[in-house]
C-alpha positions as CSV (number, residue, x, y, z in Angstrom):
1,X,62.8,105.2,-21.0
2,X,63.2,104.9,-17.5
3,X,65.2,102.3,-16.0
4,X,63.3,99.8,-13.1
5,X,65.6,98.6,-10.4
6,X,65.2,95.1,-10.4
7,X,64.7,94.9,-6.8
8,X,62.4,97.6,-7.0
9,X,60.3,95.9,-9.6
10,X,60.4,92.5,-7.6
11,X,59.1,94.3,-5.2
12,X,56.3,95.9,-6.9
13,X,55.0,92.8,-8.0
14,X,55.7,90.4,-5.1
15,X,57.6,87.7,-7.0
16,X,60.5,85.7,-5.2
17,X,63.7,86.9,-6.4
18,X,65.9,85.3,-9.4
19,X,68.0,83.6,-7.3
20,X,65.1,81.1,-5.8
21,X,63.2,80.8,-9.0
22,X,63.3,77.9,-11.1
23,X,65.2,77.7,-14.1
24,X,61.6,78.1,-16.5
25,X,59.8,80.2,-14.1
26,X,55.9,81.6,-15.2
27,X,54.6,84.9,-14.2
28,X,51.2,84.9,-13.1
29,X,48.5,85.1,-15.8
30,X,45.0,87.1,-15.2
31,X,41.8,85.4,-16.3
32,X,41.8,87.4,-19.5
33,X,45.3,86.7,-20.7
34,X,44.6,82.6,-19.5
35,X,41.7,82.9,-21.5
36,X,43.0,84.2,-24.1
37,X,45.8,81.9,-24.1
38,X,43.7,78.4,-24.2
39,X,40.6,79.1,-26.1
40,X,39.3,79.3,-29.5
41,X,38.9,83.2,-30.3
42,X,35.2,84.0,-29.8
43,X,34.0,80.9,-28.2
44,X,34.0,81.7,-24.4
45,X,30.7,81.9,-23.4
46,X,30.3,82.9,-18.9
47,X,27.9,81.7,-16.6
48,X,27.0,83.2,-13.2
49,X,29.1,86.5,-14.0
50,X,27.2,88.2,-10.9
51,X,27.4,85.9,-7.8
52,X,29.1,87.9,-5.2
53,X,30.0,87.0,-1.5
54,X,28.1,87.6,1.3
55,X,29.3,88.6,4.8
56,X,27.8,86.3,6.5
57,X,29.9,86.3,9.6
58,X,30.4,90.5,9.9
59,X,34.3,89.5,9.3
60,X,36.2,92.3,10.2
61,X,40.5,92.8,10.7
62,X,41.8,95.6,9.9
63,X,39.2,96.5,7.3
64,X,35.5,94.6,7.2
65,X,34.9,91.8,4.8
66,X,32.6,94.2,2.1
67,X,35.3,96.8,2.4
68,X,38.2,94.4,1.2
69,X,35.5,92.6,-1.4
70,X,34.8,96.5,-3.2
71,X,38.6,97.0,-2.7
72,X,39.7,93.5,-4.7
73,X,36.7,94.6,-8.0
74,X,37.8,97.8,-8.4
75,X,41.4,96.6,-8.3
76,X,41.0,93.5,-10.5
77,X,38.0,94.3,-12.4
78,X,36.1,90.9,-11.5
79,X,33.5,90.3,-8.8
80,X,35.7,87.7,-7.4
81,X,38.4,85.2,-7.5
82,X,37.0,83.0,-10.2
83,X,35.0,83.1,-13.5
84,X,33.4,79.6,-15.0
85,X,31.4,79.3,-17.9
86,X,31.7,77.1,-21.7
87,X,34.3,77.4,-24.4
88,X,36.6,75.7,-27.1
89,X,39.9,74.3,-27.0
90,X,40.5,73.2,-30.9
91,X,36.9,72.8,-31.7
92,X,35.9,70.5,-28.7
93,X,33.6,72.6,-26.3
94,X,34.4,72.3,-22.2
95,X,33.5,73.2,-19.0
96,X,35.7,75.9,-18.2
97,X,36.7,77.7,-14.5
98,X,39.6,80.0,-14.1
99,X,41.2,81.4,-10.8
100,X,42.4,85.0,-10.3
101,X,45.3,85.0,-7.9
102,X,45.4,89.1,-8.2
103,X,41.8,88.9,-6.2
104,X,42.4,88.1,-2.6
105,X,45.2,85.8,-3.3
106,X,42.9,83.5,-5.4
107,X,41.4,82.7,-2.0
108,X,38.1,79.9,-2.4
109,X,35.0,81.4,-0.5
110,X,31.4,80.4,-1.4
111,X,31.4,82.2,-4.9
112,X,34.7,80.4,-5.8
113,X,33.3,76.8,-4.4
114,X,29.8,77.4,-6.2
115,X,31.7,78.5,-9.5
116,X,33.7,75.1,-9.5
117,X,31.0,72.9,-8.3
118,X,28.4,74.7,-11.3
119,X,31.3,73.9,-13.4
120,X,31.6,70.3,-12.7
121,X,27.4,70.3,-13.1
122,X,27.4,71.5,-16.1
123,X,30.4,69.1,-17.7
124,X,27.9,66.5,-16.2
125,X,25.1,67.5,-17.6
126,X,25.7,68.5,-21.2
127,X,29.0,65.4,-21.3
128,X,31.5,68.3,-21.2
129,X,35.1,67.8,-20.4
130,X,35.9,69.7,-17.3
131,X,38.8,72.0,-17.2
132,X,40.0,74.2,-13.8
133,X,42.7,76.4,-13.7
134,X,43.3,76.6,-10.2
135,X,45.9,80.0,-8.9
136,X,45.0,80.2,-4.9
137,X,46.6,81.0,-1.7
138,X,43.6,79.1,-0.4
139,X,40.2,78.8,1.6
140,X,39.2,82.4,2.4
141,X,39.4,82.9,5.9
142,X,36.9,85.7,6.1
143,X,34.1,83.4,5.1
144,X,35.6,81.0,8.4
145,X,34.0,77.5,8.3
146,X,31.7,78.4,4.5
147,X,34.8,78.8,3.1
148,X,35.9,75.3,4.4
149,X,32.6,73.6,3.6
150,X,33.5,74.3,-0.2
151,X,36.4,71.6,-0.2
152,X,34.2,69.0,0.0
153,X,31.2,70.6,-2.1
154,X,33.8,70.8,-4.7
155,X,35.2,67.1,-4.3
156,X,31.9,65.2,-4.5
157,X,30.7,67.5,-7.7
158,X,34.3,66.1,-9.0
159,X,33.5,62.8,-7.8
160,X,29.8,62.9,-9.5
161,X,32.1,63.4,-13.0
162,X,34.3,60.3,-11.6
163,X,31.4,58.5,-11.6
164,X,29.8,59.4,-14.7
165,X,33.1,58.9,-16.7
166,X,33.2,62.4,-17.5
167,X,37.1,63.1,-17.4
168,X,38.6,66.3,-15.4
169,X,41.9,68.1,-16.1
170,X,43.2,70.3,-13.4
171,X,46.1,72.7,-14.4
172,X,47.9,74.1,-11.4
173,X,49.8,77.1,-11.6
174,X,51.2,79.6,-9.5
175,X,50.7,79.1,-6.8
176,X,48.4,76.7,-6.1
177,X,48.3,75.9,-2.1
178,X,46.0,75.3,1.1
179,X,42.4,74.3,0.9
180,X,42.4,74.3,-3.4
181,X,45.2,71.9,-2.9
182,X,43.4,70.2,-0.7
183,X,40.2,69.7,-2.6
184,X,39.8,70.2,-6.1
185,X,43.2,70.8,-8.1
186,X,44.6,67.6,-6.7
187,X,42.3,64.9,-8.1
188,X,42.1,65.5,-12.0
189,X,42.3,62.8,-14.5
190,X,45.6,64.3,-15.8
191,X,47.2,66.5,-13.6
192,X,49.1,69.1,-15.1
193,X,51.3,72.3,-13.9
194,X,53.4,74.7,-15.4
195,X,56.9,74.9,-15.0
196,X,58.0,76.4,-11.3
197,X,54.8,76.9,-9.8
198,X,54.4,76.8,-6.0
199,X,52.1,73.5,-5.2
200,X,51.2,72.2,-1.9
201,X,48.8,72.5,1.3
202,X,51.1,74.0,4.1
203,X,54.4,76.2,3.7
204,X,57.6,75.3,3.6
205,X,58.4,76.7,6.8
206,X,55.4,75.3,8.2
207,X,56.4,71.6,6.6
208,X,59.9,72.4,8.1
209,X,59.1,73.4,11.4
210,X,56.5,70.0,11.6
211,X,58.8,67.6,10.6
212,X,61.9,69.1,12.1
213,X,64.2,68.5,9.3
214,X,65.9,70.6,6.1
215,X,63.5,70.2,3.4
216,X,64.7,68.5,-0.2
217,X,65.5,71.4,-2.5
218,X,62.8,72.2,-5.1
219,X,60.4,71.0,-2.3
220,X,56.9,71.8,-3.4
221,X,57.4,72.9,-7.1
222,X,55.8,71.5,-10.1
223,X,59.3,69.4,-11.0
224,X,59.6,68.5,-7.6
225,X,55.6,67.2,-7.6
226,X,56.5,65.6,-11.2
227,X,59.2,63.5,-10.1
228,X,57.7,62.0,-7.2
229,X,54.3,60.8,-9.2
230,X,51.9,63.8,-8.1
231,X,52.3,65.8,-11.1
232,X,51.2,63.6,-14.3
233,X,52.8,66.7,-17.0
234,X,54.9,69.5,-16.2
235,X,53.9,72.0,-19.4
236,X,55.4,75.2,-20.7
237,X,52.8,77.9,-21.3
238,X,53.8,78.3,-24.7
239,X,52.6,74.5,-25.3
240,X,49.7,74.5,-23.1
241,X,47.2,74.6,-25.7
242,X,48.7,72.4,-27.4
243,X,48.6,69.7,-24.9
244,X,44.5,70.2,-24.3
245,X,43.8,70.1,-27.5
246,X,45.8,66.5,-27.6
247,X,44.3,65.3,-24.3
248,X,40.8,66.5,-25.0
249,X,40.9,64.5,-28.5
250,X,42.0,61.2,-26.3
251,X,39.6,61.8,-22.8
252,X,36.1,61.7,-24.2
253,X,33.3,61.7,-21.9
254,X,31.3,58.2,-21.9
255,X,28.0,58.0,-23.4
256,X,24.6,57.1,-21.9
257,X,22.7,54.2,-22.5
258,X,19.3,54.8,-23.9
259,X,17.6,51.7,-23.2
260,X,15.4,51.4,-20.2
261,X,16.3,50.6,-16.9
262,X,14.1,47.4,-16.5
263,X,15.7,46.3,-19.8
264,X,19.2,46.4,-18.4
265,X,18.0,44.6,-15.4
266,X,17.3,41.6,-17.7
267,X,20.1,41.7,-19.6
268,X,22.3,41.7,-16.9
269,X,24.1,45.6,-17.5
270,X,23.9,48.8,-15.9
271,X,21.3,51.4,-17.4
272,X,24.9,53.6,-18.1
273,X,28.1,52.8,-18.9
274,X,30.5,53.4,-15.7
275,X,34.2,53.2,-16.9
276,X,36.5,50.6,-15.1
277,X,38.7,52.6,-12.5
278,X,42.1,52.5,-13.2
279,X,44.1,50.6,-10.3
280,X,47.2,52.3,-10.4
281,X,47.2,56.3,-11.1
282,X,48.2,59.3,-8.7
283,X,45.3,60.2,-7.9
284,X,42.8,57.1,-8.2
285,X,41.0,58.1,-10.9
286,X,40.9,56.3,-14.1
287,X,40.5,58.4,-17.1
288,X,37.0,58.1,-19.2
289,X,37.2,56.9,-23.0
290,X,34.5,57.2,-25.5
């Protein structure tokens, strides 16, 4: 068998090397292994398989935007940098979207913004726990200001959920940075990470050069997060299904009232139930109880 250099190898596959790792470090996962990892065998069910980008601005660096889209499917397999659709995690059904850091650097254009925003829909309408497993360098910067327009098209579905008591769990892994950060991954009802992934909106360098001082080590790592009350769980993959299965079996999604409105009126209630917000959490989201 032939022997890899190691530096060789780190190369090949554009990890940092051991010595700036974290002590329980995670490679990156691709959608099939992640779903394979979390899900009942046989109950993943996708929606909206074929939505594809558009090149709505003629984007064009070095390559144009269709060339570098065919490029990224034939290399990864997928039509882009997310797949959504409904599964199982111990025998409760979710609302399910995955990221695909291996396509364009996980980067959130329109498909990856409608994906997540269907996702959060669909919890909403069939009372689905929501589940996103965010791995993204990022808004897209070939789809310019569409790409942007997704951060907040994402937040209010989320928000819609919020309202409806429908809980959310993110699960960032790595890495999960820029406009994702920004948005969507950040505002779960239980935020969780695994072990050493990279977590935050601008680099290190960038963070550095901003503030003008030497940044605490660890500085934008799930431990790092964890300690300072961003991160609610810092979980080893190996027990990541584990931990669903326990949170899903606590966060149920609230039921609707079937009486009619008028009736409510009377009696002084709301036509649904909205759960209290919780007034001290991370993120400002209470989560919702059955």
């Amino acid at each position: 068998m032939p022997v890899v250099r190691r530096d060789a190898l780190q190369q090949a596959v554009g990890e940092e090397p051991p010595r700036l790792r974290p002590l329980r470090y995670h490679f990156r996962l691709r959608i099939e292994a992640r779903l394979a990892l979390l899900l009942d065998p046989g109950s993943w069910e996708e929606r909206d398989e074929g939505l594809t980008s558009l090149d709505p601005l003629r984007f064009v660096d070095s390559k144009t935007y269709p060339d570098r889209l065919e490029a990224a499917q034939l290399a990864t397999g997928g039509r882009d940098a997310a797949v959504r659709g409904i599964g199982r995690i111990g025998g409760t059904s979710v609302s399910l979207a995955v990221m695909d850091f291996a396509f364009m650097g996980g980067s959130m254009g329109s498909v990856v913004g409608e994906k997540v925003t269907r996702a959060a829909e669909d919890a909403l309408d069939e009372r689905l726990p929501l589940i996103v497993v965010s791995a993204s360098g990022g808004a897209r910067m070939q789809e310019g200001t569409l790409a942007l327009m997704q951060l907040v098209r994402t937040v209010a579905a989320i928000t819609r959920l919020a309202d409806a008591g429908v809980p959310y769990i993110s699960l960032m892994t790595d890495p999960t940075t820029g406009g994702v950060f920004a948005s969507f991954s950040a505002i779960g009802d239980v935020n969780i990470a695994e072990p050493g992934a990279l977590i935050g909106f601008a680099g290190s360098r960038v963070a550095a050069g901003t503030t003008g001082d030497a940044l605490p080590e660890g500085f934008q790592r799930s431990e790092f997060l964890f300690r300072h009350g961003f991160v609610d769980r810092v979980v080893a993959r190996a027990e990541l299904r584990a931990e669903l299965i326990d949170l899903l079996a606590y966060l149920r999604p609230a039921t609707r009232r079937s009486f009619p409105v008028a009736e409510a009126m009377v009696a002084g209630g709301a036509p649904w139930e909205v759960p209290p917000r919780a007034t001290s959490s991370t993120n400002g989201r209470g989560p919702a109880h059955g």
